[in-house]
N, C-alpha and C positions, 0 to 999 in steps of 0.2 A: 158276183157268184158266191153261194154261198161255202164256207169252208165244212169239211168234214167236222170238225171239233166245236162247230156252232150249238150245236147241242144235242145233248145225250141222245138219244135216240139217231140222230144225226150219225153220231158217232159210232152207236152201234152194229148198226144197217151197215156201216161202210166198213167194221172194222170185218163183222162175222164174213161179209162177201169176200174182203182178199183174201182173209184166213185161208177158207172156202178155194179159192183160185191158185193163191200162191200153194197149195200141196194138192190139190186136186181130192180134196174128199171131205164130204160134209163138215160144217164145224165143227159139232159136237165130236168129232172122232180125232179132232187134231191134237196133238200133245203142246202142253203148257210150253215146251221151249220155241213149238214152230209159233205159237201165238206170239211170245215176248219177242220173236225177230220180228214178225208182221207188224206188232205194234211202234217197234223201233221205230223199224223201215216209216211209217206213217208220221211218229213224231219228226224223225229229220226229213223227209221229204216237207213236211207241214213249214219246219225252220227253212225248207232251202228257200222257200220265198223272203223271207227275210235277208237269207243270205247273199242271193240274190241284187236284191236292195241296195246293200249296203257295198257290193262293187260296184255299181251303177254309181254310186254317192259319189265314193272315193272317186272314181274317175269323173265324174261330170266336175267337180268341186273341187278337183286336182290336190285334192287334200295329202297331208303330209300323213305318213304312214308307220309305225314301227314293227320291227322283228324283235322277238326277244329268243336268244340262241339258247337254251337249256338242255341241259343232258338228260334232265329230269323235270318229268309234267306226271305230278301223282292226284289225277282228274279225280279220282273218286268215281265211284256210281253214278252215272248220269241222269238215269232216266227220270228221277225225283227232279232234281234240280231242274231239266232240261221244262217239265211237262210245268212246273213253280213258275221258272222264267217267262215262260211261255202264255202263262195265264189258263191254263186248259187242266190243271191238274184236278180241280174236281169234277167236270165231264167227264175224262175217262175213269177215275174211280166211282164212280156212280154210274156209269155204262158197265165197267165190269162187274159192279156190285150184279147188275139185273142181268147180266149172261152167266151169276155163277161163280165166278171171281174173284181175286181178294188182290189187288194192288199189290199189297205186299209181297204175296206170292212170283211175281212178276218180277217186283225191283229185286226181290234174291235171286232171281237165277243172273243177275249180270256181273259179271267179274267185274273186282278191282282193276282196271286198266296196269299192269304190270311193268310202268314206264318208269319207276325209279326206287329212290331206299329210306329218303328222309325226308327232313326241314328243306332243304333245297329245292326239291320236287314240287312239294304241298306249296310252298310258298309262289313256285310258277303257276299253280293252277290257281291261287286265290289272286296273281294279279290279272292273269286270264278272264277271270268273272267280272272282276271290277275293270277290265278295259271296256270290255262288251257293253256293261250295266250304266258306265260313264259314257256312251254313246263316243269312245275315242278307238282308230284305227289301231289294232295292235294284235298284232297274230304271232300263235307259237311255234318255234323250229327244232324239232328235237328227231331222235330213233324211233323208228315202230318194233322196238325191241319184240320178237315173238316169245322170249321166257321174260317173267320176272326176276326180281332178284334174286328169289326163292321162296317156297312155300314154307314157312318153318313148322318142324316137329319138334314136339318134345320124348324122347321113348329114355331110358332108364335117366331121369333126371338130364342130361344133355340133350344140345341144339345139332337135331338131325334135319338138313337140307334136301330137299324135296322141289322136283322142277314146279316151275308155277307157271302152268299151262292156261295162262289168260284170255288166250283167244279159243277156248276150245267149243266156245259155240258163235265164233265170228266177234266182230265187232260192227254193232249195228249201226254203229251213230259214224261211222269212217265210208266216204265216199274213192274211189278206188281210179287214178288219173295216171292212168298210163303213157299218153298221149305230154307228159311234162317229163316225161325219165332223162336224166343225165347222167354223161358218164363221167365216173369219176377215177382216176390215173395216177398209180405208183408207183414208184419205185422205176429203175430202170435209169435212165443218164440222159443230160442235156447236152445238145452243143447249141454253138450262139454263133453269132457273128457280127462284124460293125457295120451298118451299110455306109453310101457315099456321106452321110449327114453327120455321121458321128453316134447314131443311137443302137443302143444294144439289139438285140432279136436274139429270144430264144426259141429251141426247139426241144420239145419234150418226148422221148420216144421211152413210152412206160415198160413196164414189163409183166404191169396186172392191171386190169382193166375191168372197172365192175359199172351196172349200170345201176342209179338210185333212182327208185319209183315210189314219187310220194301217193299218201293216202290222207284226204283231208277231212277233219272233221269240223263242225261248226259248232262254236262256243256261241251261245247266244245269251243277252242280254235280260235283266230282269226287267219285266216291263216294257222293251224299247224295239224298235227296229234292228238296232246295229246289232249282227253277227259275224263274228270276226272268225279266223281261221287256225285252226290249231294243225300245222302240216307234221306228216310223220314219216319219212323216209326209209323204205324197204331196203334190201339190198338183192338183185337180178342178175342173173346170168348174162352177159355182154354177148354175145352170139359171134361175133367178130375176132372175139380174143382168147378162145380157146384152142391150144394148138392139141390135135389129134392125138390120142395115148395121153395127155394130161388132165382128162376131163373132171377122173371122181379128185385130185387134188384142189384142181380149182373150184370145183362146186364145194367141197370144204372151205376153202378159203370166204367164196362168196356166202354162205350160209353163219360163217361164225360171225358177221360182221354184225347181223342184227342178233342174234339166236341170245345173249344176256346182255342186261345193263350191270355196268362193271364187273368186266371180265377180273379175275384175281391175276391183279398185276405186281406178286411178287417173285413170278420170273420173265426173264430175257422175252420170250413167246407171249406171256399176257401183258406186259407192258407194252410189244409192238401191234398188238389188238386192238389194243383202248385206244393207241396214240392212234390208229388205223381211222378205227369207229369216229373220232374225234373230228377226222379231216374230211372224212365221208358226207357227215351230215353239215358240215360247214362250204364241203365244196358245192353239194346240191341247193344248199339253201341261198349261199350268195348265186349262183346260177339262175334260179327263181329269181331273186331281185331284179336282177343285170335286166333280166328279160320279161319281165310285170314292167320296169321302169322304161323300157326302149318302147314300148306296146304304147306308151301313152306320150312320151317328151323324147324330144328330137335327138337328146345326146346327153352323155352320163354327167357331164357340166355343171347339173343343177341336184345330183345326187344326193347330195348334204341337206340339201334342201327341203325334199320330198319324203325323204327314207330317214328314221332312224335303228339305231342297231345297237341292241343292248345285251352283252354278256355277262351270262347269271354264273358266278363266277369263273377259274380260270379253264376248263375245260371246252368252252367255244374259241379260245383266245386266235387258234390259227386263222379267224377271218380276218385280222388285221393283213399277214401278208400275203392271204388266197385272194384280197382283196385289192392286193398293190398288184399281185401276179395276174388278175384279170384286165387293170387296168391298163397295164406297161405292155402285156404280149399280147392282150388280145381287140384292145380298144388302143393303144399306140399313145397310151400319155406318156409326157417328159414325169419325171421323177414328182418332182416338187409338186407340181400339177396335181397327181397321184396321191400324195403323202396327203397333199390341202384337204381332200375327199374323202379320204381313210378316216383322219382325226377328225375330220368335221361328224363323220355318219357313229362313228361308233363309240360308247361307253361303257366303260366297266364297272359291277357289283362286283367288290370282293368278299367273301362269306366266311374265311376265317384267318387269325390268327397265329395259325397254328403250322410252323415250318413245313414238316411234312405234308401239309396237304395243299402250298402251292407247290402246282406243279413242275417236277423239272423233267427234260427229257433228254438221253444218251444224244450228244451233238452227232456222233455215227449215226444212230438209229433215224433221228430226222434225219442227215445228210440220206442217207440209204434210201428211208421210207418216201422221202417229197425232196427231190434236190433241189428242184424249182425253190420251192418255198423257201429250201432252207440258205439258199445264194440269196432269196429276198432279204432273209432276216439277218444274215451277216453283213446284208449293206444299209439296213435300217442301222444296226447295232455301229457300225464304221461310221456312218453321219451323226448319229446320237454322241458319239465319243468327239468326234470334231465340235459339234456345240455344247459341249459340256465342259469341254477345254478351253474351245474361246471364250467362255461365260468366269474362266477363271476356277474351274472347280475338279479341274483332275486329280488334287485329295481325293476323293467322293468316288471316282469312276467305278472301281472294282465292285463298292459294295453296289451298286445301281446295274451293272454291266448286265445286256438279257444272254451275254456266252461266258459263262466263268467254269472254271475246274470241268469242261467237258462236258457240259450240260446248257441245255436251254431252258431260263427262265422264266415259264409262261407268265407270270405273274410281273415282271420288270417290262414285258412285253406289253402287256395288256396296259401298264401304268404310261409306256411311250404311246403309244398308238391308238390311247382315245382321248375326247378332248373333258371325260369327265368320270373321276373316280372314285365310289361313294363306300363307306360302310353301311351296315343294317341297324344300329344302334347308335344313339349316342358315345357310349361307354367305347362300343368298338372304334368307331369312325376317331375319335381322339387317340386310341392307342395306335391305329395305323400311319396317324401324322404323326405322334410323338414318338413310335419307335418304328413299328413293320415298313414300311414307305419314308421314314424322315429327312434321306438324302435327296430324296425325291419331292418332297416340300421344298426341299433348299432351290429347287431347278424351277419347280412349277407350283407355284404358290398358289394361283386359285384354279388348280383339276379337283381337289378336294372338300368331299361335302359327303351330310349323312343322308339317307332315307330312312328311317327306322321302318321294318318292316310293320306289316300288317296283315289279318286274314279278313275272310269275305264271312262279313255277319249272317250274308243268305244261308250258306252252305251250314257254319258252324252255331248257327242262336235259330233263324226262322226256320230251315229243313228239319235239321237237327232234334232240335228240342222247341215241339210246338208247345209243351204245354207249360213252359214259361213264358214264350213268345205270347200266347193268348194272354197271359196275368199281365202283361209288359203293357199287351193294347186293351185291356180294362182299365188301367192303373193309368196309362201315360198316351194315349192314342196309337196310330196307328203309322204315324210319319217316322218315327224311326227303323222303319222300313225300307225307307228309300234313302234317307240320312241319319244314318247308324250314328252321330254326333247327338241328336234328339235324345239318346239313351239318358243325358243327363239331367234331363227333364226328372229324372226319377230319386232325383236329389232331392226335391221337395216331398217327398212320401219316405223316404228310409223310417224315419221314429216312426213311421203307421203301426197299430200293433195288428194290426186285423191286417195287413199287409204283410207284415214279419210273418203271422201265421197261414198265411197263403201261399208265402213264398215257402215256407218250411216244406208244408202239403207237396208242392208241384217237385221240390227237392227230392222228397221220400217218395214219389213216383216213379222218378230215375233211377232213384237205388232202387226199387223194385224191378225195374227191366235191365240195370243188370244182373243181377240176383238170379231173375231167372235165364238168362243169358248166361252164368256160370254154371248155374243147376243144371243146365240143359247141356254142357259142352263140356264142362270140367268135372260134375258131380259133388260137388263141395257148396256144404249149403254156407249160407253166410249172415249174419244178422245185419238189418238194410238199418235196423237203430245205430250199429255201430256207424264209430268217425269213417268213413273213406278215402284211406291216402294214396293215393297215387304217381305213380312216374309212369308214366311211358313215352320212351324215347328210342332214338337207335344206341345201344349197348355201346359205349368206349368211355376207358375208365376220367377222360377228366370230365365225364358227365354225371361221375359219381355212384351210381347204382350200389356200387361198395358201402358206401356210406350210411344210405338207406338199410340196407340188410343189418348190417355191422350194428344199428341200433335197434332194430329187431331182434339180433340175436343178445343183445344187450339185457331187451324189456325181458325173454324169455328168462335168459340167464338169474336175472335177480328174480324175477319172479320163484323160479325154483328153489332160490336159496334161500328167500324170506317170502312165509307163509304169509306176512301182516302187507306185505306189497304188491297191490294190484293197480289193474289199470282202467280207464273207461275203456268198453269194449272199440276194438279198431281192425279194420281189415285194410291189411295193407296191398294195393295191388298193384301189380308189376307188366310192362310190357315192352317188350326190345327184342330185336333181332343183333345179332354180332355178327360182322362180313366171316364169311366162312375157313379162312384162314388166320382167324385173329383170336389167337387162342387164347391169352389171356380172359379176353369178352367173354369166351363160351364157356371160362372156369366160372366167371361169375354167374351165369344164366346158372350152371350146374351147381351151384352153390346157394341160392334164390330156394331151387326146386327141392333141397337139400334140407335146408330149413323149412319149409314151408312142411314137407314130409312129417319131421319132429313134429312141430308147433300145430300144426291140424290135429293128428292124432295122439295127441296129449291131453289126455280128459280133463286133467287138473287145469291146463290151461286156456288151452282153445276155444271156453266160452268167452277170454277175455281179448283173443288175440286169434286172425287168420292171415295166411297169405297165401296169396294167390297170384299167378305168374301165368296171361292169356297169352295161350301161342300165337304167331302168324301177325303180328301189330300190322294193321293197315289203314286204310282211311276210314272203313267201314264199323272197324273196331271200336277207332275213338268214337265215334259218331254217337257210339253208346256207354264209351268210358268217360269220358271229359264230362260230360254234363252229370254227372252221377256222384263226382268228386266233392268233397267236401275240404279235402286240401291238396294243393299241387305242390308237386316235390319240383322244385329249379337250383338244383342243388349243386352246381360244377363248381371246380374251381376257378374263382374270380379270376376275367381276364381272357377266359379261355373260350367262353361260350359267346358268338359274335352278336346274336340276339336274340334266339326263341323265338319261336312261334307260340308253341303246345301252352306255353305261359298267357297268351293272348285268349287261347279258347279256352281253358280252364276259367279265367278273369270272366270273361262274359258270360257264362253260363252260372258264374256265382260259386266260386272256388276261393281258397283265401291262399296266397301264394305265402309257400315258405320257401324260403329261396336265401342264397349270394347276393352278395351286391355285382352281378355278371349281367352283362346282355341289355336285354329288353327290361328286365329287375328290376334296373334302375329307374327306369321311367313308369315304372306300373307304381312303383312307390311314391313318386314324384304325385303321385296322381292321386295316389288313395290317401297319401301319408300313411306313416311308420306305426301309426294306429291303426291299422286296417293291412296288415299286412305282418308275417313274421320273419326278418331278417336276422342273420348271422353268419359269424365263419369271418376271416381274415379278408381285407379289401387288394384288390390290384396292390396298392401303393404297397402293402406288407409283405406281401407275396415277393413283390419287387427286390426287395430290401431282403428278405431271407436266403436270398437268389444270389443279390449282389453281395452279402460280405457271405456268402456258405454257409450258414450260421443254424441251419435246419437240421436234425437227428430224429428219426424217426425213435431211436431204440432209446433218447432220453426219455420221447413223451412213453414209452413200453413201462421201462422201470419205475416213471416216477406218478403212472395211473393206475390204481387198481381196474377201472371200469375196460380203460385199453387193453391192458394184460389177459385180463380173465375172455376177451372178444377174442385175441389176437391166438389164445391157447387152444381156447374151444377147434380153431382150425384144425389142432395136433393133436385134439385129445379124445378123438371118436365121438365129440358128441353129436358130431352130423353125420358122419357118417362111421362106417368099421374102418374103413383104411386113413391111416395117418398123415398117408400123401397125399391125398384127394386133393387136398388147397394147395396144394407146393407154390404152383406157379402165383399166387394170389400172396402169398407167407415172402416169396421173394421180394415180389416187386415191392411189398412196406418194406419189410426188413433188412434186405441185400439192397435194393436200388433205392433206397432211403426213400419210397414215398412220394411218387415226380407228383402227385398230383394232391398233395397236402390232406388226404383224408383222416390222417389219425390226429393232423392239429386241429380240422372243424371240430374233432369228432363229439369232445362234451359241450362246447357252442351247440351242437345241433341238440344233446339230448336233453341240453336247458332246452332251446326254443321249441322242440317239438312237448316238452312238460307244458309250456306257456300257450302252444294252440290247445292241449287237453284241456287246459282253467279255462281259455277262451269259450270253447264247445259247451261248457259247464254253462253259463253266461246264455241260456238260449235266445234272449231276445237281443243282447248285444250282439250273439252270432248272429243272427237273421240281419241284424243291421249292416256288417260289416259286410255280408255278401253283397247285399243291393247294395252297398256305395260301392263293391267291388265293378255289377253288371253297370251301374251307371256312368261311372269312368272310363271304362271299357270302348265307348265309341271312339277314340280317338287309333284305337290301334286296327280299326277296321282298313283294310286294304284297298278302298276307297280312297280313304285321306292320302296312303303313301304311293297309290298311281297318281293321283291328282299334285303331289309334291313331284315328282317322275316330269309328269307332264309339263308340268308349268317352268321348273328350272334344269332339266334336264335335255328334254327329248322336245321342246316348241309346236307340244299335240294340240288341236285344237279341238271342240268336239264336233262329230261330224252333223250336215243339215242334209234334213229330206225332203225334198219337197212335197208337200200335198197333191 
């Protein structure tokens, strides 16, 4: 039969009639949004054949399958990608072209899917694409959060917080399965008992009961049949467990459970939210497994087998003991049996370095919240300590233990309870063996291993930015399409000069559509000749953003005092959101906007110099930042950052990285060499070593730099603003807390290397070179290669067969 999307006119006829049906009134009288749902509805209907397909596969072919638990899936805009994957993307732009239509118009009216905050998110949704694309089973489990993080404003130079009402014209591509809802149970007290055999039985009598009802959307494949599932867990009113007179408390309760991702958990009430939200979507998602796997194979026996489960870092972690607690009370395995299951199905990414952000949780608050759980995790923890003593190593125990000082160690946890634990980089995956996790090398020598992250070339080089993508497939064919590796095919053409200047052209067309992208939202014109430096990131200070400014306000500073000292033109552009109670972040946003104020409207200097600071950073944003870039800012402190992504899409679109030796860095440089790339700033090992003897002062480097001085004073001396305290909180943290994050010892490192990318840019045909070796090296960090590292030593995926 033939499909609707066979062709245009095909497509037109079918699209005008639902139009037409689905609102009841001629097409032409229907508004632009009831079209983009009809057209949705069309394109995922179109996928559910596929989708279709590919549970048929899975089950005829008993193929093994994964979950990947994230708290965060930052999908992007679909409908581009989806209509790409699909193969149909110029049918309906040329059907709409002849009804009147402009595509474009279309993919804006779809929201950002408002599923997360950062790199963690982005990075689930690009291995999403590359499971589907890789024809290998792998479906996502996270929240169908109803707000976003937040909409961000800017109004008098600060970061004003605004709901970000993402579904507010549905979401078309999510099919709605009420018919799988679980309930999920907390709080409230167990009793147990032994029966005649000896084995435990518990009873859980909760005392809040909510029902989770997933909504599924289908991720499909470039090119291929296989669509896999991205599940997103509602939260519903139990109808069972509301007791009379308590209704609007509990409808509160059941409402905040989805209503943001990441609740601010810096008190008692939002730390027991998260930890809430946490178990929610971990209890409904292993409930799905349990019950997809009994649907097909006789008994949970073979579980390790079929399933695997991988937590994108530690915020999934309670499926280790929700999964012992299914096993023990509700399937009646002996311990050991259980445990075998557990470790065999599940692995953990850990994403950073950085104490606070593994998780620890009040040993009350879990006791209180899941007692279940938490009798699971103190006898996980009591047999961990039994083989870690008889292995000879009760040295070791405390610092390893997952219950120490009143807290539980998600991260200690996740390290027992899977049978494999990787970093995102090289650089990191060695610091987590040689310090974060060391005692835990001593115990379990081969759970450790890297994946170095990677992004989906569809999304960020062929959606993104077609009109490199087309000089890519004049220049080098068209197979690096489907093996983003082929990119280095483009090694043999760098010295082109007639290439150099093609590649220049399709460059300065990107800075053109940002350009008019700021014109149009910010009002600040920009010169598209100048350099384009860019960050954008999520706002925390060891990612640096200080640092960047701090030498802007540097260029301007000299600039004013010496008429003979100028610059090549550069606009610098900024993009971060700061979590809403992290106030430091938002001194720096308001300090960004602060400068930027001065330095625009300074006649003398702003033809040489602008910045500019896009609110609201989203996927959308980059889509049109990053490829526009002419230098990427990966400036953290060494050590601190686990890999980057943003480093990855700059790289391929032909960005030159200045950056740390931190993260992903390392390896981009590995790749390009130290000639094609600008590093500087102190390494891990120095860092190390400044750390270990004390031996860092922020207020020697003060006294004995003019360039720091005159940066560090401008905060107190009005020239950003009228009031003197404006900076306080940004003046302490160098000067009172000496500096946790070494910016004023990069700081003339950076304002050498960033002089050295200005000589470089001088250099036009060595710059055009240095970009294409940048794009051609680049294939290796496509997200491609690091599912297919996933697959092959991690999770034993295979990829799936259809038959004809």
């Amino acid at each position: 039969m033939p499909h609707l999307f066979e062709s245009k006119d095909s497509f037109k006829e079918n699209f005008k009639e639902a139009v037409s049906d689905a609102y009841g009134r001629d097409f032409e009288d229907t508004y632009p949004e009831e079209r983009y749902i009809v057209l949705g509805n069309m394109i995922r209907d179109f996928a559910g054949e596929h989708w279709r397909e590919t549970k048929n596969a899975i089950k005829k072919t008993e193929s093994k399958q994964l979950y990947y638990f994230s708290m965060e899936f930052l999908m992007g805009r679909l409908m581009t990608s989806n209509l790409m994957n699909l193969n149909i993307y110029d049918v309906v732009k040329d059907g709409l072209k002849d009804l009147g239509m402009d595509i474009n118009d279309m993919e804006n009216i779809e929201s950002d899917a408002g599923l997360g905050n950062g790199g963690l998110g982005r990075l689930a949704a690009c291995f999403m694409d590359s499971l589907a694309s890789l024809d290998l089973a792998g479906h996502g489990n996270c929240i169908r959060y109803r707000y976003g993080l937040f909409k961000q404003k800017i109004e008098n130079n600060q970061q004003i917080e605004l709901p970000d009402c993402w579904l507010k014209n549905g979401n078309v591509w999510e099919v709605w399965k009420p018919q799988h809802a679980v309930k999920v149970k907390f709080g409230g007290y167990v009793d147990g008992y032994m029966d005649g055999y000896g084995k435990f039985h518990a009873q859980h009598h909760p005392d809040f009961v909510v029902r989770a009802v997933p909504y599924d959307e289908p991720i499909v494949g470039y090119h291929t049949t296989t669509t896999n599932t991205l599940r997103l867990w509602d939260a519903e009113v139990d109808e069972d467990s509301v007791n009379s007179g308590g209704l609007n408390e509990y409808l509160n309760q059941v409402t905040a459970i989805t209503a943001n991702v990441y609740p601010d958990d810096s008190t008692i009430e939002g730390k027991r939210l998260r930890l809430t939200q946490e178990y929610f979507f971990v209890c409904a998602g292993i409930d799905q497994i349990i019950r997809s796997h009994l649907r097909v194979y006789p008994s949970l026996d073979n579980l390790g087998d079929k399933v695997a489960i991988q937590l994108n870092d530690t915020h999934p972690v309670l499926v280790i003991p929700e999964l012992m607690r299914v096993l023990l009370d509700d399937y009646f395995y002996d311990w050991d049996d259980a445990w075998n299951i557990v470790t065999k199905t599940v692995a953990y990414t850990n994403h950073t370095v950085m104490a606070e952000a593994l998780e620890k949780w009040p040993q009350d608050m879990v006791r209180s919240l899941l007692p279940r759980l938490y009798m699971i995790i103190e006898e996980i923890n009591r047999r961990f300590k039994y083989d870690v003593d008889h292995r000879g190593l009760c040295g070791i125990f405390n610092n390893v233990s997952i219950l120490k000082e009143g807290q539980v160690h998600m991260a200690n946890l996740a390290v027992v309870g899977s049978h494999s634990v990787n970093g995102v980089a090289k650089l990191h995956s060695e610091i987590l063996v040689n310090d974060v996790f060391k005692d835990f090398v001593t115990i379990y020598p081969n759970k450790f291993n890297n994946k170095t992250n990677g992004i989906t070339h569809r999304r960020w080089l062929l959606f993104s930015n077609p009109q490199l993508t087309k000089l890519l497939e004049e220049t080098i064919g068209d197979e690096f399409k489907t093996n983003p590796e082929k990119l280095e095919d483009l090694m043999a053409h760098v010295e082109d000069e007639a290439l150099q200047t093609k590649f220049m052209d399709v460059k300065l067309e990107r800075k053109k559509i940002l350009a008019a992208y700021v014109k149009e939202n910010l009002g600040i014109d920009i010169d598209v000749n100048s350099i384009f430096d860019c960050q954008a990131k999520r706002l925390h200070a060891y990612k640096r953003q200080l640092l960047n400014i701090f030498h802007v306000m540097y260029l301007y500073l000299r600039m004013k005092q010496d008429p003979s000292f100028r610059i090549y033109p550069r606009t610098f552009f900024y993009s971060a959101k700061a979590a809403a109670s992290y106030d430091l972040a938002k001194e720096i946003i308001k300090l960004i906007n602060m400068v930027a104020n001065v330095v625009n409207n300074d006649p003398e200097i702003s033809k040489y110099m602008k910045v500019v600071f896009i609110p609201n950073y989203s996927v959308s944003i980059a889509e049109i930042l990053l490829n526009a870039a002419d230098v990427s800012e990966q400036i953290s402190t060494a050590g601190k950052e686990a890999s980057g992504t943003g480093n990855m899409k700059y790289m391929m679109n032909g960005a030159i990285t200045l950056g740390t030796l931190d993260g992903a860095n390392v390896e981009i440089v590995e790749r390009v060499g130290y000639e094609n790339a600008e590093i500087f700033g102190l390494h891990v090992e120095d860092i190390n070593e400044l750390r270990h003897e004390n031996s860092y002062n922020a207020w020697n480097l003060y006294n004995s730099s003019y360039n720091i001085r005159m940066v560090i004073d401008s905060l107190k001396n009005c020239t950003w603003s009228n009031d003197p305290n404006e900076f306080k909180l940004i003046n302490n943290d160098l000067m009172m807390r000496n500096d946790e994050f070494f910016v004023l010892a990069d700081f003339e490192a950076y304002v050498y290397a960033q002089e050295k990318v200005q000589a470089r840019y001088m250099d036009k045909s060595r710059w055009a070179k240095t970009m294409l070796i940048n794009i051609a090296k680049s294939g290796y960090f496509s997200s491609d290669r690091t599912i297919s590292e996933y697959a092959k030593e991690i999770w034993d995926l295979k990829p799936l067969s259809f038959e004809k």
